[in-house]
C-alpha positions as MATLAB code, in Angstrom:
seq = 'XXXXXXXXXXXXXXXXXXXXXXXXXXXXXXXXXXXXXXXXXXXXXXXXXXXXXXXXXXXXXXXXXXXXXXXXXXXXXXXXXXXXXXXXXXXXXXXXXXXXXXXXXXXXXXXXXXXXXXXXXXXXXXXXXXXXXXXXXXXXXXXXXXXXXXXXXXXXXXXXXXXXXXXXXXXXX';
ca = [
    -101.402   37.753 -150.858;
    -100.212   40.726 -151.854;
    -100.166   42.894 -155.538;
     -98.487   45.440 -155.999;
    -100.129   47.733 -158.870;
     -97.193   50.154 -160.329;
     -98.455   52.746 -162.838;
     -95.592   53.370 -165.206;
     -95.934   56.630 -167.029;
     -98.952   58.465 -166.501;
    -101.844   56.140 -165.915;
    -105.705   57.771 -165.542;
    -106.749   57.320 -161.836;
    -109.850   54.893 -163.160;
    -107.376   52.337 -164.723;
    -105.574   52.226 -161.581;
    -109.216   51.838 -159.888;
    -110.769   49.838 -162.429;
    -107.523   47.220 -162.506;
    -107.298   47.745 -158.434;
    -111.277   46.618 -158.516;
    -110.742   43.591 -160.430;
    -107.423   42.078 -158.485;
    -109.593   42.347 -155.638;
    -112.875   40.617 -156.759;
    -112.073   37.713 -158.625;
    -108.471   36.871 -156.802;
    -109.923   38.492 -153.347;
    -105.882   39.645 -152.635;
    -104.780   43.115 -150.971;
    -104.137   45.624 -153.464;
    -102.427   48.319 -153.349;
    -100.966   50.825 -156.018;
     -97.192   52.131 -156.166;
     -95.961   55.580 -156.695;
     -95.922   56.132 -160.354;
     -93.043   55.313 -161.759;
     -90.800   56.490 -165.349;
     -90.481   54.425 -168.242;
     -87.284   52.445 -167.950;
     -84.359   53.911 -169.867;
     -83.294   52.199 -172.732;
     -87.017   50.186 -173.374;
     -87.805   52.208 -176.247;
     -86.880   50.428 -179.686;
     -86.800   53.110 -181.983;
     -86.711   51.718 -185.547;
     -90.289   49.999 -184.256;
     -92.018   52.922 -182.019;
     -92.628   50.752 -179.209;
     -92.019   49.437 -176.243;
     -89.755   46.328 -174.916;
     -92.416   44.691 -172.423;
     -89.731   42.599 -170.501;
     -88.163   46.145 -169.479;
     -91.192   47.133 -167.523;
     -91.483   43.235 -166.372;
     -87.801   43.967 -164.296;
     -88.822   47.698 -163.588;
     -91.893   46.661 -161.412;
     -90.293   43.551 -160.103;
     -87.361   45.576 -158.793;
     -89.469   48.491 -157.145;
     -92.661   47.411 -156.447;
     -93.872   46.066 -152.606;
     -96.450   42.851 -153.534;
     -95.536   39.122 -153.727;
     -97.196   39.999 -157.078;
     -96.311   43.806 -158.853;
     -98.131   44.413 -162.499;
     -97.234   47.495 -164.222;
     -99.786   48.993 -166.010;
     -98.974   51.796 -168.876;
     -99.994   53.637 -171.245;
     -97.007   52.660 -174.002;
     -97.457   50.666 -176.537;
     -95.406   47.444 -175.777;
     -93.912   44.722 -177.535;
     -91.960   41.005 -177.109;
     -89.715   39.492 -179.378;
     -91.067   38.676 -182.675;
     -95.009   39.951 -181.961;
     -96.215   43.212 -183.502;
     -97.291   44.371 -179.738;
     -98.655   42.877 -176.723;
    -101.227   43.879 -174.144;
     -99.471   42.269 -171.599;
     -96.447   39.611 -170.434;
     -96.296   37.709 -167.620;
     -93.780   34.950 -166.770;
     -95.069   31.822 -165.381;
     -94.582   31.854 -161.825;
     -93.172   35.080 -161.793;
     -93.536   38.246 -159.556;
     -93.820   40.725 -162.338;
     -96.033   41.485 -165.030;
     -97.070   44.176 -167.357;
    -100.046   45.535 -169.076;
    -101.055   48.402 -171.706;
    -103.318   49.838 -172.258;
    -102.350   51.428 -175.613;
    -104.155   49.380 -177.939;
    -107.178   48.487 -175.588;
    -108.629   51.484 -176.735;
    -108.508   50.335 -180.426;
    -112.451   51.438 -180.762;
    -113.389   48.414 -182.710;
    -115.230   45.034 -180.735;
    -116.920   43.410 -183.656;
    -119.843   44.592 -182.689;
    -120.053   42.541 -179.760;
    -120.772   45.030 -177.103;
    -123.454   47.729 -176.819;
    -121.732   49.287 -174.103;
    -120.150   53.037 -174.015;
    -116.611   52.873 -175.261;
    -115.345   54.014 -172.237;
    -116.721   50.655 -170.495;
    -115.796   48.616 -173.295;
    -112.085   50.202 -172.528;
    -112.367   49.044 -168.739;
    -113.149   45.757 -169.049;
    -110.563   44.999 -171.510;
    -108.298   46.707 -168.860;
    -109.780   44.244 -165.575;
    -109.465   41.421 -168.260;
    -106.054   41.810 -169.039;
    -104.878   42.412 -165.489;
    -106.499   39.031 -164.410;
    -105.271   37.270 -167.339;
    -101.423   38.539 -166.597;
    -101.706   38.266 -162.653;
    -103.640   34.926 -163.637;
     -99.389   33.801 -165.295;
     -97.215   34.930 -162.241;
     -99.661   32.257 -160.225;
     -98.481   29.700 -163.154;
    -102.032   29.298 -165.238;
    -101.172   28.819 -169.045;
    -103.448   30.107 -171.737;
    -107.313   28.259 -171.803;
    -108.729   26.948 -174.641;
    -112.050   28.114 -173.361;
    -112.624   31.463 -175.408;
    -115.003   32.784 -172.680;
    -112.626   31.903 -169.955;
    -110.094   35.117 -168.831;
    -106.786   33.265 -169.666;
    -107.679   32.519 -172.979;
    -105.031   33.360 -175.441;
    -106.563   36.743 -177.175;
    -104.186   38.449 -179.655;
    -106.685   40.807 -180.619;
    -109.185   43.600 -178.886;
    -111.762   40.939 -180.522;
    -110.702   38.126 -178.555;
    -110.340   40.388 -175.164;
    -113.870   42.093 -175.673;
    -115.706   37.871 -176.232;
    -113.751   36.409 -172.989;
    -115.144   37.080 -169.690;
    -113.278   38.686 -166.422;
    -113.395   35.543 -164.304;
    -111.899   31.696 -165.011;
    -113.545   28.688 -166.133;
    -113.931   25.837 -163.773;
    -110.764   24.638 -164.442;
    -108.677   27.167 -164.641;
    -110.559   28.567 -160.861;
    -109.562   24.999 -159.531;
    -106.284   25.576 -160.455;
    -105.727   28.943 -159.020;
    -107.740   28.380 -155.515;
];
């Protein structure tokens, strides 16, 4: 299978490698990453200073090249009702979206004694898993440590691990 990684905005060359890096190791897919592309007109939501996620969803689902496409950006996005999002997927989908706006919130609980920079790029390999993980029709996990547990904060993201639990891997394989 194919991904399809499309930066949207400008996106640091190590997210593109560090989310490239991941795809490849725990899904073992081809990767390959888009020409960047602009934010879609019209996705801004001014009276709340973000981002409407599902905008980016169709933007990458219309231009990029994978059976699977994930934007990754730097916005700050949001869905409906929720105060912001890291990422949306749709279930079976094509498309998907991360950002990696509020991943860099410096605060893990104390859980890691890593350099904030690493901290950053796991919670970006994470979340790319986790999204990819929904277009191939996983639901959230109720295993915290498992990558498609539900995590609505940088807490959650930084005490789940990068790869599935046993169920979730028997489901995806």
């Amino acid at each position: 299978m194919l991904v399809d990684i499309v930066p949207v905005g400008e996106v640091p060359p190590q997210v593109k490698r560090e989310a490239s890096s991941a795809l490849r190791n725990i899904y073992d897919y081809e990767v390959t990453v888009h020409d960047e592309q602009r934010v879609p007109e019209g996705a801004y939501d001014r009276s709340r200073d973000q981002y409407r996620a599902e905008q980016f969803i169709e933007l990458v689902s219309r231009v990029g090249g994978g059976e699977k496409n994930i934007g990754v950006t730097a916005q700050d996005l949001y869905y409906r009702r929720r105060n912001y999002v890291f990422g949306l997927a749709y279930l079976n989908g094509d498309g998907s979206v991360i950002s990696t706006h509020r991943l860099q919130t410096p605060s893990d609980g104390g859980i890691s004694t890593k350099p904030a920079s690493e901290v950053f790029t796991d919670r970006v390999r994470k979340e790319i898993v986790h999204e990819i993980g929904h277009t191939l029709g996983l639901e959230h996990c109720d295993d915290n440590r498992c990558v498609m547990s539900f995590s609505p904060t940088v807490r959650e993201v930084d005490r789940k691990e990068e790869t599935f639990c046993g169920t979730c891997s028997r489901e995806v394989r």
